[in-house]
C-alpha positions in Angstrom: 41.3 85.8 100.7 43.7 83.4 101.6 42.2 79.8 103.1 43.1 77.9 106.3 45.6 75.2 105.5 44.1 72.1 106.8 47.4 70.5 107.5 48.7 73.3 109.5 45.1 74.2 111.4 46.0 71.5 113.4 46.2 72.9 116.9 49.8 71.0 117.7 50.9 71.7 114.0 50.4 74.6 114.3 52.2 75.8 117.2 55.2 73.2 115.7 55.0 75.7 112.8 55.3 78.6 115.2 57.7 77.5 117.3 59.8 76.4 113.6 59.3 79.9 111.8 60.6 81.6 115.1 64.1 80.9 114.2 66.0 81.6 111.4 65.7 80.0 108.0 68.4 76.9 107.9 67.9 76.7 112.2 67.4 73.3 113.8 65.2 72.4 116.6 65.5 69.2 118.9 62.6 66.9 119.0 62.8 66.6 122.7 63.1 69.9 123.4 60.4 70.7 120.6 58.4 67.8 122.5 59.1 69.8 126.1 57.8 72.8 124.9 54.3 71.9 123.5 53.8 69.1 126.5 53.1 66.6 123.9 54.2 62.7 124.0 57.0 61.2 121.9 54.4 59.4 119.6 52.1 62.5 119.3 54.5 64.9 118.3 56.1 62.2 115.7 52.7 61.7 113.9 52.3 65.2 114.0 55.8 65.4 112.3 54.7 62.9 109.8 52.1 64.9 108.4 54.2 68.0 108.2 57.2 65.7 106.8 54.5 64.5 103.7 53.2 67.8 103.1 57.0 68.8 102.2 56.7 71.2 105.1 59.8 70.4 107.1 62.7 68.2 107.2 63.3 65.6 109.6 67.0 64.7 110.2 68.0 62.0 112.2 71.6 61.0 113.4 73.6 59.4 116.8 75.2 61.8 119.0 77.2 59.7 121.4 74.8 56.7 120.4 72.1 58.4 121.1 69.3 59.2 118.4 68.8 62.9 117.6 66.0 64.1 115.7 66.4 67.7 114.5 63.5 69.2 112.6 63.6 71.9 110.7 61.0 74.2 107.9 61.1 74.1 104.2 60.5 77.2 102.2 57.4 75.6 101.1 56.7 75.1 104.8 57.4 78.9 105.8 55.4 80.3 102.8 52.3 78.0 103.7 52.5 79.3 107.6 52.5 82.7 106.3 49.6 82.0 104.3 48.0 80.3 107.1 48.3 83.0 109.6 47.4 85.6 107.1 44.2 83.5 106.8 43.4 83.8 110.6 44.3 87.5 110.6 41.4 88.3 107.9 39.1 86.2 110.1 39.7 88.2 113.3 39.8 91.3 111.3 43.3 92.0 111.5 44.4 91.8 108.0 
C-alpha cells in the first residue's frame, strides 16, 4: 500500500497540488490567482510554496511584468508522481482503490 506523503497531506498543499496537476505538464499558474482560489494570504501560500519548492515538488519562477513581480508556480515530475501516489494512498483508505 502506498503511504500518505506528509508534505503533501497538508490540507493547503494539498489542494496547491490539485489545483497544479489539473493542468497540463509544462502549465503555469499565477500566485495571486493560485492565492484567490484557495482564500489563503500572501505569506501562507508562500510558506506553503516553500515546502513544496524543498521537497523538489514544484518550481517557483519569479520575473517583472511591467515592473511588477510575478510568481508562476509550476509541478515537477517528481511533484506529479508523489500526488499520484498520495491520492492513491487516500483512495485505499476510503476503499476506493
Amino acid at each position: 500500500m502506498n503511504e500518505l506523503d506528509p508534505v503533501i497531506h497538508q490540507p493547503v498543499r494539498l489542494r496547491i497540488l490539485s489545483a497544479l496537476t489539473a493542468i497540463r505538464h509544462g502549465e503555469k499558474l499565477d500566485f495571486v490567482w493560485l492565492r484567490d482560489v484557495l482564500g489563503v494570504t500572501d505569506g501562507n501560500l508562500g510558506s506553503h510554496l516553500v515546502k513544496l519548492e524543498e521537497a523538489g515538488y514544484i518550481d517557483v519562477e519569479k520575473t517583472f511584468v511591467a515592473r511588477k513581480p510575478r510568481t508562476m508556480i509550476t509541478t515537477t515530475d517528481k511533484g506529479r508522481a508523489a500526488f499520484q501516489s498520495h491520492v492513491k494512498a487516500l483512495k485505499a483508505i476510503i476503499g476506493g482503490d
